[in-house]
C-alpha atoms as an extended CHARMM CRD file, in Angstrom:
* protein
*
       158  EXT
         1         1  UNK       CA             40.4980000000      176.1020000000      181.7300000000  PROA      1               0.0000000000
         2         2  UNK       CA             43.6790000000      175.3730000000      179.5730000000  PROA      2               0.0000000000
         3         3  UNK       CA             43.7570000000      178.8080000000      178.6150000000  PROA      3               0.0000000000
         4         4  UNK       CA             43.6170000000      180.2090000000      182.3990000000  PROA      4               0.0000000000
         5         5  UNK       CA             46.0480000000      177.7580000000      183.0640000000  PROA      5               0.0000000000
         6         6  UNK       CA             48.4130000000      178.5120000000      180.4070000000  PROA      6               0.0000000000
         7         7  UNK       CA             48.4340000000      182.0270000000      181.2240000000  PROA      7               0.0000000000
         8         8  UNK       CA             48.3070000000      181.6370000000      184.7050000000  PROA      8               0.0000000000
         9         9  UNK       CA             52.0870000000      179.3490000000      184.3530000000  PROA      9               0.0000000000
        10        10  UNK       CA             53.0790000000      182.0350000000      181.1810000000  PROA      10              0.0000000000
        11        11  UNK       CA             52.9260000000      185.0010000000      183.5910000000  PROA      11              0.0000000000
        12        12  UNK       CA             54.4480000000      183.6040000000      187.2270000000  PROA      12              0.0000000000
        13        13  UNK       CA             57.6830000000      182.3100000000      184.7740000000  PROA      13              0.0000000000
        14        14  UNK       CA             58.1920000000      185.7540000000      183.2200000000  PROA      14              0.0000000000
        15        15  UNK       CA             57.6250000000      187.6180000000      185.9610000000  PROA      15              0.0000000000
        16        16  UNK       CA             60.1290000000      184.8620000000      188.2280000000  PROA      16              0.0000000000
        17        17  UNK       CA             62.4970000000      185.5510000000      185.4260000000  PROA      17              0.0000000000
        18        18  UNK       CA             62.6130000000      189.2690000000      185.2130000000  PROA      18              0.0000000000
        19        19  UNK       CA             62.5760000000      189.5130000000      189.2770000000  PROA      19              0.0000000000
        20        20  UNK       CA             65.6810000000      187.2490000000      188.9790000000  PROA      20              0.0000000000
        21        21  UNK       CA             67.2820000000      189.1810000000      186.1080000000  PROA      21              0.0000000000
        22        22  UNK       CA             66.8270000000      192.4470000000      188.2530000000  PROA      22              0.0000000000
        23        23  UNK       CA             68.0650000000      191.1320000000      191.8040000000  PROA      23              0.0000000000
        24        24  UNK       CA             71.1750000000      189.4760000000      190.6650000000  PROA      24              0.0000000000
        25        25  UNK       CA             71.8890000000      192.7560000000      187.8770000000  PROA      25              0.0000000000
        26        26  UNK       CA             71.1100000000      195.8820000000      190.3870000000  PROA      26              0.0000000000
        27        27  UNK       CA             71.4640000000      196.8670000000      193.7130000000  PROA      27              0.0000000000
        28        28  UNK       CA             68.1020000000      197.8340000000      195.5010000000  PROA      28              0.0000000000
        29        29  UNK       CA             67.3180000000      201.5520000000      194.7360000000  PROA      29              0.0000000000
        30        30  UNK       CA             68.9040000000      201.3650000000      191.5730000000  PROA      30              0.0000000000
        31        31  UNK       CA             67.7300000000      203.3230000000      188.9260000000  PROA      31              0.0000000000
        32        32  UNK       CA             68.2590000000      202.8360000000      185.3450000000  PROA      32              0.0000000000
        33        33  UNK       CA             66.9490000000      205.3420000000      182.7480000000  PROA      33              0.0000000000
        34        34  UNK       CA             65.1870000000      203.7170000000      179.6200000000  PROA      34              0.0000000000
        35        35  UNK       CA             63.3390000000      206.6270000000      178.4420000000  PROA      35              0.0000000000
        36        36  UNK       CA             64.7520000000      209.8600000000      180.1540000000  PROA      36              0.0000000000
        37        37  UNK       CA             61.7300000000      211.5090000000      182.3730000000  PROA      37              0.0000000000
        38        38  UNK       CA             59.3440000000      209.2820000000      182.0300000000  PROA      38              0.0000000000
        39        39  UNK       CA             59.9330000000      204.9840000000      181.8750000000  PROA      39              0.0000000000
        40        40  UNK       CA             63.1920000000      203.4030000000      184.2470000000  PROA      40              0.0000000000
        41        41  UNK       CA             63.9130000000      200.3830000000      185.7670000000  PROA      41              0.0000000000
        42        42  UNK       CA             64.3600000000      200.7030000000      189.3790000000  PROA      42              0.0000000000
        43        43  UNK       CA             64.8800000000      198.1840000000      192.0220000000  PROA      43              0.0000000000
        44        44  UNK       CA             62.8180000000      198.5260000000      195.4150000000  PROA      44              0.0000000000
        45        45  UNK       CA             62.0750000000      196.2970000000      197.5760000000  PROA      45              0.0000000000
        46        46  UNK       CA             58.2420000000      196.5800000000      198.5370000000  PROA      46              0.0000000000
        47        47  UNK       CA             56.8660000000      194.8920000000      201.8990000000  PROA      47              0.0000000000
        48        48  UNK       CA             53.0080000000      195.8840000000      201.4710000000  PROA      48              0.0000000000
        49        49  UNK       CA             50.7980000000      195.3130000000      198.7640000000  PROA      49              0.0000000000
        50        50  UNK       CA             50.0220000000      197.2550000000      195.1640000000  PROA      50              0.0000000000
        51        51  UNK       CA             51.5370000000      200.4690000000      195.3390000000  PROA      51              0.0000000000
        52        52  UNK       CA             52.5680000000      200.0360000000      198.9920000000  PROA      52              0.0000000000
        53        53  UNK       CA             49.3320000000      199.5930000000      200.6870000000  PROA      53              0.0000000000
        54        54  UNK       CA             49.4730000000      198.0630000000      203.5500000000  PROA      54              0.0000000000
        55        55  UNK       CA             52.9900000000      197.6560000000      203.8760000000  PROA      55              0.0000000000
        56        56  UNK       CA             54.6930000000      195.5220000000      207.0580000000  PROA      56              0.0000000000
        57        57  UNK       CA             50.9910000000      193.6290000000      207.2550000000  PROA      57              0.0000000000
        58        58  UNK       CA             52.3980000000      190.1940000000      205.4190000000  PROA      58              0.0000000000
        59        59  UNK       CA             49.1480000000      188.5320000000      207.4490000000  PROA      59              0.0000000000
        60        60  UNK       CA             46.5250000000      190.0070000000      206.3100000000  PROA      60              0.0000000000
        61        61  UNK       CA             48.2000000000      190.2570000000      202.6690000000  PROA      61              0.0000000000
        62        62  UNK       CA             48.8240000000      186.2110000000      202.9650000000  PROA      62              0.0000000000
        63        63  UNK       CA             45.3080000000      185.9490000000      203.9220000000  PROA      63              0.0000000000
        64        64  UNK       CA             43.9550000000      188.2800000000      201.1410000000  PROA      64              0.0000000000
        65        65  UNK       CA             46.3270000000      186.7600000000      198.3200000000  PROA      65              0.0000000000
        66        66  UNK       CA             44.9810000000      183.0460000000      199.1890000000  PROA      66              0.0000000000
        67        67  UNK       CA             41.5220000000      184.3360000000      199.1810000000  PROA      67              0.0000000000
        68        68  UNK       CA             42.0700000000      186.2700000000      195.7640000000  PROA      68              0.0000000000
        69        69  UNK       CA             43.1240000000      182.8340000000      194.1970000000  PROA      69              0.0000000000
        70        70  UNK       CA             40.3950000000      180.8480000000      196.2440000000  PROA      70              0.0000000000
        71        71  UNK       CA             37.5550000000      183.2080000000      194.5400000000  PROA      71              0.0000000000
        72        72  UNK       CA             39.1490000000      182.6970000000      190.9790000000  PROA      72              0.0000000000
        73        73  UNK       CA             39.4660000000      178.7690000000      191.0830000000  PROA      73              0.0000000000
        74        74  UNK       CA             35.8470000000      179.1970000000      191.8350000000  PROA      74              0.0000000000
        75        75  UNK       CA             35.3400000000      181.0740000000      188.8830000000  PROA      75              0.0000000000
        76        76  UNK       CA             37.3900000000      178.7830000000      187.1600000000  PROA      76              0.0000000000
        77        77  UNK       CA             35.3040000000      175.9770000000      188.4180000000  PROA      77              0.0000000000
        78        78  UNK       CA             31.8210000000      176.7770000000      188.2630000000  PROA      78              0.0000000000
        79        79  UNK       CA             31.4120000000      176.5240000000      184.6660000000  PROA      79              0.0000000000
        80        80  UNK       CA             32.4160000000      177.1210000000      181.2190000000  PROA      80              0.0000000000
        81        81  UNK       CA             34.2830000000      180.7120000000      181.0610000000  PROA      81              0.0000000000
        82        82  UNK       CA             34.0840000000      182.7110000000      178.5890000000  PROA      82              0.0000000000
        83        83  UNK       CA             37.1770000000      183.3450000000      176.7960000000  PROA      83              0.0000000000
        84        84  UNK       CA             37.8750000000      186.5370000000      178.7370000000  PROA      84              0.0000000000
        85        85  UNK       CA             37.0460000000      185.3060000000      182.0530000000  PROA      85              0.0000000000
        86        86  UNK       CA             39.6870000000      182.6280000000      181.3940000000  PROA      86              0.0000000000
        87        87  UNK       CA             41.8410000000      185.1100000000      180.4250000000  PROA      87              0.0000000000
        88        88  UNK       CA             41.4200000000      187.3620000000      183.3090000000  PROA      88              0.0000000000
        89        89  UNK       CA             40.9450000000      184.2890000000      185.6640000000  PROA      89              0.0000000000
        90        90  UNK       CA             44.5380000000      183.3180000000      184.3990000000  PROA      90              0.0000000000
        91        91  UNK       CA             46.5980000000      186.7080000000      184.2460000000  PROA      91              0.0000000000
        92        92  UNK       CA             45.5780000000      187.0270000000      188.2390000000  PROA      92              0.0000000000
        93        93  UNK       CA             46.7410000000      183.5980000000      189.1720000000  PROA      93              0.0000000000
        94        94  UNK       CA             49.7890000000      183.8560000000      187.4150000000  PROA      94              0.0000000000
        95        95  UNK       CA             50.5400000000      187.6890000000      189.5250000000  PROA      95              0.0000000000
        96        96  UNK       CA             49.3100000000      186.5070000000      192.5130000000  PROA      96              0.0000000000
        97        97  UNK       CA             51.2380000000      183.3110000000      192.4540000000  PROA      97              0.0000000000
        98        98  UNK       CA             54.3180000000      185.2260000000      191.2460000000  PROA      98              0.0000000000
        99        99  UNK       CA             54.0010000000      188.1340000000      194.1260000000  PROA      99              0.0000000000
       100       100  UNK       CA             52.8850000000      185.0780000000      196.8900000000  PROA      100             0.0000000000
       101       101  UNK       CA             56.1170000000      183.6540000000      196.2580000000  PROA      101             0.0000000000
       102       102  UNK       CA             58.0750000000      186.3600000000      196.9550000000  PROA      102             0.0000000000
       103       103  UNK       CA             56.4550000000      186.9210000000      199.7700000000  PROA      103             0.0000000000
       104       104  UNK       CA             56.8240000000      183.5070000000      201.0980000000  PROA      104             0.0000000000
       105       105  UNK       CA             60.3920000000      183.7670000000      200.3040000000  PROA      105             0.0000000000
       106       106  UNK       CA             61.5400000000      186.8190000000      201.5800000000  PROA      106             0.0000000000
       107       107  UNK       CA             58.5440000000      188.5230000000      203.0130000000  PROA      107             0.0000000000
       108       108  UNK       CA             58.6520000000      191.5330000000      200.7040000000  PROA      108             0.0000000000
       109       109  UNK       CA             58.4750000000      191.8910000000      196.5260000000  PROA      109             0.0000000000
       110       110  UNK       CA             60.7580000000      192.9250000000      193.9650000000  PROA      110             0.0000000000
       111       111  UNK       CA             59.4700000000      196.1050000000      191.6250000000  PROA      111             0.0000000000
       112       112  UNK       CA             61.2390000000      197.5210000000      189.0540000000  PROA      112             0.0000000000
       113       113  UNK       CA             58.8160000000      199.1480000000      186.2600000000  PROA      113             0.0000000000
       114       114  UNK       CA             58.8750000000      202.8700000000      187.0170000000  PROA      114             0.0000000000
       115       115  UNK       CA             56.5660000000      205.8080000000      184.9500000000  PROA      115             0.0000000000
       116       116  UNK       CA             57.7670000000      209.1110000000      186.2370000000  PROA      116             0.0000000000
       117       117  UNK       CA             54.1160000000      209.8570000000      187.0970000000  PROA      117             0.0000000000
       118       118  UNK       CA             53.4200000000      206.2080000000      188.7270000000  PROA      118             0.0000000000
       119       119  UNK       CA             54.2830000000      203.6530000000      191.3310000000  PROA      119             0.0000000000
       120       120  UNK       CA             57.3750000000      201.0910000000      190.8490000000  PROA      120             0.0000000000
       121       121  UNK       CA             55.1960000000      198.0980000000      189.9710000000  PROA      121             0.0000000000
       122       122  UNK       CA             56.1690000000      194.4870000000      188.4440000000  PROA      122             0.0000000000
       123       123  UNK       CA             54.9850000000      191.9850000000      185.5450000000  PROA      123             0.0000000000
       124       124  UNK       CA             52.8420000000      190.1010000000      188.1340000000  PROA      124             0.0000000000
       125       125  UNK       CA             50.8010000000      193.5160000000      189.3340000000  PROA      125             0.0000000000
       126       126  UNK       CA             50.6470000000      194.4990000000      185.8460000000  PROA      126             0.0000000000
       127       127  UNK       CA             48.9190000000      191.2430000000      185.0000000000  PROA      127             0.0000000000
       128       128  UNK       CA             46.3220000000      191.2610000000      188.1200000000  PROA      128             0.0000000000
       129       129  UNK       CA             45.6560000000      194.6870000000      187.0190000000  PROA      129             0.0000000000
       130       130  UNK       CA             45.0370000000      193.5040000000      183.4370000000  PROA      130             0.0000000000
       131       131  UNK       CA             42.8280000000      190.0180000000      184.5140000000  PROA      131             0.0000000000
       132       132  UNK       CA             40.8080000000      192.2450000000      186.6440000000  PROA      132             0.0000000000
       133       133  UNK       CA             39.9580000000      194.8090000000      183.8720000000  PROA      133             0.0000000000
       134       134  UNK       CA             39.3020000000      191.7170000000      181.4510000000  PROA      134             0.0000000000
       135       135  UNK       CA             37.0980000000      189.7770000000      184.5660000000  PROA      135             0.0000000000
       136       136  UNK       CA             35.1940000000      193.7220000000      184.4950000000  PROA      136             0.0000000000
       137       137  UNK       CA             34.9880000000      193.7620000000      180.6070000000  PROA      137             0.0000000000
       138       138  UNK       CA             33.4090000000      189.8500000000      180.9670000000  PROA      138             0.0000000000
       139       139  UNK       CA             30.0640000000      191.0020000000      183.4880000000  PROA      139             0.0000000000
       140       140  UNK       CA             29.8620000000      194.2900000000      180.4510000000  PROA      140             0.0000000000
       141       141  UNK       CA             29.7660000000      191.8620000000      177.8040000000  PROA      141             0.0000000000
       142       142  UNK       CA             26.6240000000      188.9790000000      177.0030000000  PROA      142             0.0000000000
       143       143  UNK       CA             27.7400000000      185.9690000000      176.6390000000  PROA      143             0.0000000000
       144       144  UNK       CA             27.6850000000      184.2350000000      173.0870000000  PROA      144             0.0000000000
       145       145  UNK       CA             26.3070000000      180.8170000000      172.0410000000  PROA      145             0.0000000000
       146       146  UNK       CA             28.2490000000      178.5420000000      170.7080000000  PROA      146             0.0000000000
       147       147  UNK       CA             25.7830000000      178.3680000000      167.3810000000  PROA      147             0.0000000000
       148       148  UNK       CA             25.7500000000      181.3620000000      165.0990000000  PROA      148             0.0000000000
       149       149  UNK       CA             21.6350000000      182.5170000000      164.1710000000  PROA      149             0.0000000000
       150       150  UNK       CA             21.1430000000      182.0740000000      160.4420000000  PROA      150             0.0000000000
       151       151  UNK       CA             21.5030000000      184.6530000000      158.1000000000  PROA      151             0.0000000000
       152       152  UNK       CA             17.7270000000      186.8210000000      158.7570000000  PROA      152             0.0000000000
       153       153  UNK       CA             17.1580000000      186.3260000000      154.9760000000  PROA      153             0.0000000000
       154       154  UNK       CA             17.4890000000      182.3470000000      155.4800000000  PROA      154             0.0000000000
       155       155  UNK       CA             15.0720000000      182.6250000000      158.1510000000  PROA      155             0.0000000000
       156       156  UNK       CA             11.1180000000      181.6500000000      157.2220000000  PROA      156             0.0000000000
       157       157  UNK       CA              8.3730000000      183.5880000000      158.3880000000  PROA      157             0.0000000000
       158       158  UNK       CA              5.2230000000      182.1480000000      159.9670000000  PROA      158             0.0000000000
């Protein structure tokens, strides 16, 4: 739970700070190069969801976001995670808390991480993206118990 939590306050503060650093430093549609033809910081202003979807429906986006974050409390919740689940749990808290924000705000989000062959995205998709993959990787992989079996030649036979 710490861990979720940690992560979950980690990613909303960078991801508040960069938006911040990026509004007061460029004017929207803005485009800086970082690595010519293919990585540059631009500034957009995005009113629908990842990668546009859905754009000028702040309703139904409200609506999802709360029930995205109602769904991993009760993830959270309803037991002991696992160590990825936390993690996962926690990276898409902290991005939708970061993105719900802004949208509360202003009613649109900032972007500014642009591939040449991608969407302009930010640190809080990037980290929903990321604690979705983990939350995948967690139903893929069996649990673990806390003890560790004995070493086979330690064990008797019967």
């Amino acid at each position: 739970m710490f861990l979720a939590l940690g992560l979950a306050v980690g990613v909303f503060v960078v991801d508040q700070g960069i938006k911040s650093v990026v509004e007061n430093s460029m004017r929207v549609g803005q485009s800086i190069p970082l690595v010519p033809d293919f990585l540059s910081l631009t500034h957009i202003k995005n009113d629908g969801g990842a990668f546009g979807i859905l754009g000028g429906s702040q309703a139904l986006l409200l609506v999802g976001s709360a029930v995205a974050v109602a769904v991993v409390l009760s993830m959270l919740f309803s037991g002991e995670p696992s160590r990825f689940t936390a993690s996962g749990c926690g990276l898409i808290l902290g991005g939708a808390a970061g993105n719900l924000l802004d949208r509360l705000v202003s009613g649109e989000v900032t972007d500014y991480v642009h591939f040449s062959f991608w969407y302009i995205f930010n640190a809080a998709d990037a980290a929903i993206v990321l604690g979705v993959g983990l939350l995948l990787l967690s139903t893929l992989r069996p649990e673990r118990s806390e003890k560790t079996p004995p070493p086979i030649d330690e064990v008797e036979e019967s």
